[in-house]
N, C-alpha and C positions, 0 to 999 in steps of 0.2 A: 974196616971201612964201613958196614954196614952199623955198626957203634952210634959214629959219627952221624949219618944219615937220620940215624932212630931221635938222637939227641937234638940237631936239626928240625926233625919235624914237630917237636915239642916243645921249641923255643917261640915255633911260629904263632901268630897270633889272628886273629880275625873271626868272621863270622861263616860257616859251612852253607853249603848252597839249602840244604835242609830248614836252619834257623832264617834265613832268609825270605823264603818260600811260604814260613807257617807267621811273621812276620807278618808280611806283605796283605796275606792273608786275612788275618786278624784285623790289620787297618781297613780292610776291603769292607768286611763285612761291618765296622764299626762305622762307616763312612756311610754306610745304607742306613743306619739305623736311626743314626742322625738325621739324618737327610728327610726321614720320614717324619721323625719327632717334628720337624722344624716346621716341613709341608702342613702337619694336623695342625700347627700354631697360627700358623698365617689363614686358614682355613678359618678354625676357628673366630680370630681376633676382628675379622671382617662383621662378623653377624651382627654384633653391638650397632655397628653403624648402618645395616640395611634396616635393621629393626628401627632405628631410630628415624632415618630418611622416611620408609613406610607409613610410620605414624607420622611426621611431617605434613605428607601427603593426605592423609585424612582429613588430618584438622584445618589443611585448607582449604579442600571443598567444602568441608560445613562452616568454616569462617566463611565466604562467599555465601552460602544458602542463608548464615545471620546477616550477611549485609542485606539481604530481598527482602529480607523478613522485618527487617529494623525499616527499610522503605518503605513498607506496605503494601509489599507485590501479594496481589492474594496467591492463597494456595494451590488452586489450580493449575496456576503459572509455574509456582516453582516446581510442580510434580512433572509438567510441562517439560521443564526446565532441566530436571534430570534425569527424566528418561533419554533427552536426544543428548545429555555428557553434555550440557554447554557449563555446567560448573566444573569441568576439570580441563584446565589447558596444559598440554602437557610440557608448557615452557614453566610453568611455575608447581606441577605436581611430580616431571616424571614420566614414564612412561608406562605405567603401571597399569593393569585392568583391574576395572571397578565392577564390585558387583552390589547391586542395589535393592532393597526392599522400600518400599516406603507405601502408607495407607493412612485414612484420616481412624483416627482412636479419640477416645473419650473416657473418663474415670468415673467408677459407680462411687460417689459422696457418701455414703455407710462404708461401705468395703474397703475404698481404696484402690480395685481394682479393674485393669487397665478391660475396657469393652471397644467393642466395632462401633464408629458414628458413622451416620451416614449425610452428617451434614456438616461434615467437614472442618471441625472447631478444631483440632488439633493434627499436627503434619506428624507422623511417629519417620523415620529414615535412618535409616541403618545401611551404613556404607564397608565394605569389607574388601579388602583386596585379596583376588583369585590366587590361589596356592599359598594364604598364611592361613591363622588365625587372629591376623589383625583385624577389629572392625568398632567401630565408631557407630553409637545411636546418639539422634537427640531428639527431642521434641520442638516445634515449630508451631507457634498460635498466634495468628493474624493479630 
């Protein structure tokens, strides 16, 4: 009888709670690793399009500082002008902080090179936004 029994249990067929267990297992740990891969993607694939929004916003507030400048608003004004942020609205930039340099300059004709005026013939502004290395210069001449 015990014959029978031995014969029996090696007819039987399936999977032991052991293959099961390192199975299970394995899908576990494969399921995390994915999961991560997929996370860094999505992370990633985003930046393209803040980087690109970011500069958007740039070039619009100096598109605005060319339209003052194409009307003939003097300098004063527009330095005026963006020191109190009235070039950035943030229905058409965003919500972004701007950080700002601007001074009047002037070029040495031998040299080339860029000097302090102090009577105001050229706007130099360079606009950056806080936490990139995005920033935008231009020059500005009444």
């Amino acid at each position: 009888m015990n014959t029978i029994l031995f014969i029996a249990k090696n007819d039987q067929q399936g999977f032991t709670l052991i293959e099961t267990l390192v199975t299970i297992i394995i899908s576990a740990v494969l399921a995390v690793i994915l999961a991560q891969v997929i996370a860094n993607q999505t992370s990633r694939s985003y930046r393209p399009i803040q980087v690109i929004n970011e500069n958007l916003a740039l070039r619009a507030v100096m598109e605005n500082m060319a339209a003052d400048c194409q009307q003939g608003i003097p300098v004063q004004i527009m330095q005026n002008r963006l020191a109190n942020g009235d070039y950035w609205d943030p229905s058409f930039v965003g919500n972004y902080n701007f950080q700002t340099t601007n001074g009047c300059v002037g070029f040495d004709l031998g040299t080339g090179q860029e000097i302090t005026d102090t009577n105001c013939g050229v706007l130099k502004v360079t606009i950056a936004i806080q936490g990139t290395s995005h920033r935008l210069t231009s020059l500005f001449a009444p």
